[in-house]
C-alpha positions as CSV (number, residue, x, y, z in Angstrom):
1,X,0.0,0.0,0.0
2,X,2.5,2.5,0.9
3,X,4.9,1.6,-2.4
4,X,1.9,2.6,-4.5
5,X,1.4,5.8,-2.5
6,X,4.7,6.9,-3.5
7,X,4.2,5.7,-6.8
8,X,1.0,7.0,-7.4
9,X,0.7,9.9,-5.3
10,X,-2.7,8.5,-4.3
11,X,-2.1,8.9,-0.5
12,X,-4.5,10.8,2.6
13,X,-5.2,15.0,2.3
14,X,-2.5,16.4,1.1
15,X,-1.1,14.1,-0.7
16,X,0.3,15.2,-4.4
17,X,-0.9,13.2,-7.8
18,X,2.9,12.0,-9.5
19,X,2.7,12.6,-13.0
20,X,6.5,11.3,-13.2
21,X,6.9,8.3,-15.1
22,X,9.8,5.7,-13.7
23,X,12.8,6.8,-14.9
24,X,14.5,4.5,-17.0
25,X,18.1,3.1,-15.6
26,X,21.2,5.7,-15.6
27,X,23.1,3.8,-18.2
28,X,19.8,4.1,-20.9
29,X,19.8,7.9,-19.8
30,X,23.2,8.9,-20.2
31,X,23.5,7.3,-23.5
32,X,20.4,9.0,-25.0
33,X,21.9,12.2,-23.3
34,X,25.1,12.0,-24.6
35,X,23.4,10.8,-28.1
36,X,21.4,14.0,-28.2
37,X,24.2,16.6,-27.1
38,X,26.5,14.8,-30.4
39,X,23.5,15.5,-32.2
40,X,23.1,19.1,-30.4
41,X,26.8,19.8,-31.8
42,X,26.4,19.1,-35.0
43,X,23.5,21.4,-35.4
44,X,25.9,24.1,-33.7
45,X,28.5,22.9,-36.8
46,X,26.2,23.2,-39.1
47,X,24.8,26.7,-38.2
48,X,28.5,28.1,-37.4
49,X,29.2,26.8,-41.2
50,X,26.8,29.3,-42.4
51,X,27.7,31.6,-39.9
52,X,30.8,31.5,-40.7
53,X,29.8,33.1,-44.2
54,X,28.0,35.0,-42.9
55,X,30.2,36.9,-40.4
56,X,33.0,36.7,-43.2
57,X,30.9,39.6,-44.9
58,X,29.9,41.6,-41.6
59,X,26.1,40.6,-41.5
60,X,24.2,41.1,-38.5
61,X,23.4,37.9,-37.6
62,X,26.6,36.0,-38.0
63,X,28.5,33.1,-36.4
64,X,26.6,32.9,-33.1
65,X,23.4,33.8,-34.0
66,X,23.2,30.9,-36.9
67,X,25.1,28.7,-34.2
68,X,22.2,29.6,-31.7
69,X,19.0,29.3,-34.2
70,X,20.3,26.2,-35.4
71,X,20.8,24.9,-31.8
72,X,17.1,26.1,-30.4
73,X,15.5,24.6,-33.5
74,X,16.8,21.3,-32.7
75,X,16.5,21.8,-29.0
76,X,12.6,22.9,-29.6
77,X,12.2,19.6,-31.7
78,X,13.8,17.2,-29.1
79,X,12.0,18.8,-26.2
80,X,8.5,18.2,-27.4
81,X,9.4,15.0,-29.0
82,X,10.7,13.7,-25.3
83,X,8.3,15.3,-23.3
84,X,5.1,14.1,-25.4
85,X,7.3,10.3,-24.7
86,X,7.0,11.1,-21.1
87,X,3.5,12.4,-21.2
88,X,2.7,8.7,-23.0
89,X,3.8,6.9,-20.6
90,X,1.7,7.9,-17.7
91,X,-1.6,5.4,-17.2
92,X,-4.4,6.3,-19.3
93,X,-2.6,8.5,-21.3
94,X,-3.4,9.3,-25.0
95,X,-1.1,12.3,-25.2
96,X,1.5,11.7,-28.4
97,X,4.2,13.9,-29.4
98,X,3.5,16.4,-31.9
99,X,7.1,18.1,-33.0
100,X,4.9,20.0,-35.4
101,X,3.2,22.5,-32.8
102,X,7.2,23.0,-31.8
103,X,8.2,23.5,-35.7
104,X,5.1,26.2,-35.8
105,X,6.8,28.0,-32.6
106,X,10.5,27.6,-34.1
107,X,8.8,29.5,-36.9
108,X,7.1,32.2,-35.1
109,X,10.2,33.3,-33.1
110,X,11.8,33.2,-36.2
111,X,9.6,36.0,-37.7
112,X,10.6,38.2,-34.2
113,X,14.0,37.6,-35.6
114,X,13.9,38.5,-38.8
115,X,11.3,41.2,-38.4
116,X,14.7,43.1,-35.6
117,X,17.1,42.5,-39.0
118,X,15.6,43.7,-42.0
119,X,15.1,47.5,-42.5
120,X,14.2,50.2,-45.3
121,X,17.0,52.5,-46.0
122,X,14.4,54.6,-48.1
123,X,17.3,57.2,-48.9
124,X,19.5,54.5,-50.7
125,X,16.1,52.8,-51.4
126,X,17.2,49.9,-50.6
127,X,15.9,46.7,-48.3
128,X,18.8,45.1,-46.0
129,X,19.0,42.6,-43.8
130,X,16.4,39.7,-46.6
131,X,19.6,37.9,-47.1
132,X,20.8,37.5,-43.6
133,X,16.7,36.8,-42.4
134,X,16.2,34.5,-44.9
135,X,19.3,32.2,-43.9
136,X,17.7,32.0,-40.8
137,X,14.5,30.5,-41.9
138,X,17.0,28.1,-43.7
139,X,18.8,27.3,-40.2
140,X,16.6,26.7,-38.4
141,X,15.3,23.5,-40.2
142,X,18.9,22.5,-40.9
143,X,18.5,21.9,-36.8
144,X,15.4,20.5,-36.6
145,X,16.7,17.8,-39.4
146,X,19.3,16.7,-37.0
147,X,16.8,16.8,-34.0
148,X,14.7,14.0,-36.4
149,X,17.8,12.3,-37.6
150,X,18.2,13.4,-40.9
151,X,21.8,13.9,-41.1
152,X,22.1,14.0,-44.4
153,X,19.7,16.5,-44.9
154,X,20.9,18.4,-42.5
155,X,24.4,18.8,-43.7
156,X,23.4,18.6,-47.3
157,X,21.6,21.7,-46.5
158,X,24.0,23.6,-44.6
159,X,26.1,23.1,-47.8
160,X,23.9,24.5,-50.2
161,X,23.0,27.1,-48.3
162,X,26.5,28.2,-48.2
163,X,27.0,28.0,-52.2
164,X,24.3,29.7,-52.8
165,X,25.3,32.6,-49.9
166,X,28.5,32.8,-51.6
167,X,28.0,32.2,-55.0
168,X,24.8,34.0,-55.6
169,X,26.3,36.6,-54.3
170,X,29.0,37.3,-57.1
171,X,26.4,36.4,-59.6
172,X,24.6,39.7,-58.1
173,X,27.8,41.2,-58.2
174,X,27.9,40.1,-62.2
175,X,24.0,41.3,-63.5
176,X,24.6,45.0,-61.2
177,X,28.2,45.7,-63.4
């Protein structure tokens, strides 16, 4: 009686409902940890690769901004993925993880960010800041296809993003003279 108390939470007044599921043994944890933060680094890579290009030409948001959208998009994805997991496990549950709600969130902050880089110069008439708000809509997925394993995709990605940072750029460069 008392072992499902603790369990359960279903003791006298007073007593608390535990919505904690059993944790699973140490060694199971710290592998999945250690799993995810390899996984968390190479969506830092991936993000300073751009940012890297990025900061080479003096943009706003450059090496550690990339780094950091990159990071929070995958860290968003993981998060709801594990916590709808843990919610599942509970008795009678039905919750399942939806990493889409977090995708639509990732997105949303992302509009904040972009919205505090581009800008109207009207006396040059000019629009800055597209290029450098842009690549961080392209980030940001580059994370969240590490956070759902898709390695390939992700660094593919990063890649191409890159070229066409760099290489669109001198084609500008070309059509303008």
């Amino acid at each position: 009686h008392d072992e499902h108390e603790r369990e359960h939470g279903t003791g006298g007044a007073g007593a608390s409902l535990n919505l904690r599921r059993p944790s699973p043994p140490m060694p199971e944890i710290v592998a999945t940890d250690l799993r995810l933060l390899a996984d968390a680094l190479l969506a830092l890579a991936l993000g300073g690769v751009v940012g890297w290009e990025r900061e080479r030409k003096g943009k706003g948001a450059g090496f550690r901004t990339m780094m950091l959208v990159s990071l929070s998009a995958f860290l968003f994805v993981e998060v709801s993925i594990a916590a709808g997991a843990d919610a599942a496990q509970l008795p009678g549950s039905d919750v399942r993880s939806d990493p889409v709600r977090a995708i639509q969130a990732i997105a949303t902050g992302l509009g904040f960010l972009g919205a505090g880089i581009v800008f109207r110069d009207r006396e040059a008439h000019r629009t800055r800041g597209l290029t450098t708000a842009a690549s961080l809509l392209v980030v940001a997925p580059i994370g969240i296809a590490v956070a759902v394993g898709h390695y390939v995709l992700a660094i593919g990605s990063a890649v191409l993003l890159v070229l066409v940072l760099s290489a669109a750029e001198r084609v500008e460069r070309l059509v303008r003279d």
